[in-house]
C-alpha positions in Angstrom: 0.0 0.0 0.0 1.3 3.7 -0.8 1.4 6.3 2.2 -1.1 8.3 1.7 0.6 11.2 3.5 4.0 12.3 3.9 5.4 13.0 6.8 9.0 15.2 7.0 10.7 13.7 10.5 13.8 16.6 10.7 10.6 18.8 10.1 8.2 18.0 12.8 9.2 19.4 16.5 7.1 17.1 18.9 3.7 19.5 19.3 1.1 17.1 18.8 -1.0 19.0 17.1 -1.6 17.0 14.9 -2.2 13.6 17.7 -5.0 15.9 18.7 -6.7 17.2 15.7 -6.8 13.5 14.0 -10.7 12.2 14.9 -9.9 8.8 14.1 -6.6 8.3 15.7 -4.6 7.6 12.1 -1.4 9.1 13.7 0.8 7.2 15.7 3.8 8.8 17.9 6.9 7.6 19.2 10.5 8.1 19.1 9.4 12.3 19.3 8.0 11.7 15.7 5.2 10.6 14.3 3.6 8.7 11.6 0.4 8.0 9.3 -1.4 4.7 10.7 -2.8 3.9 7.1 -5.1 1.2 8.1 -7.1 4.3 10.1 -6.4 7.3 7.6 -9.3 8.9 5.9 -7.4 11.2 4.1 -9.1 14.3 5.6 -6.2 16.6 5.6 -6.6 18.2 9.3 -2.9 17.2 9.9 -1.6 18.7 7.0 -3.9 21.9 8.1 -3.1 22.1 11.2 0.9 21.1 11.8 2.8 24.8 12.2 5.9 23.2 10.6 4.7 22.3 7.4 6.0 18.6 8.4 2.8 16.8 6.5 1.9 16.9 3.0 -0.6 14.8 0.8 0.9 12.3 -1.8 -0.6 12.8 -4.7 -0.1 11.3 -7.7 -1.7 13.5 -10.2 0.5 13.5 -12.9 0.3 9.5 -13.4 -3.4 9.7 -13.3 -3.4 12.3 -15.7 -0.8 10.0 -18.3 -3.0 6.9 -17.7 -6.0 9.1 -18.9 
């Protein structure tokens, strides 16, 4: 299975915003960093909105989608 999110580790500085804002718990910690639990993601984005350090983004794949169209 692809990640569907990215996560930058030498960008994210232990808030846990991010723990806090996720509703279904799809963001595991430890080792001060964290990670996308992809069995629980629903791709809603609040990480990516809400982490100050820009440490998230979305994986998309746009441009293969595009060349299989």
């Amino acid at each position: 299975m692809v990640e569907p999110l990215i996560v930058h580790p030498a960008s994210c500085k232990d808030c846990h915003k991010c723990l806090r804002e996720c509703g279904v718990g799809a963001i595991g910690f430890k080792d001060n960093q964290v990670w996308i639990i992809e069995d629980k993601c629903i791709y809603c984005g609040n990480c990516i909105k809400t982490c100050p350090q820009g440490a998230k983004e979305a994986l998309f794949e746009k441009k293969k989608v595009e060349s299989f169209l």
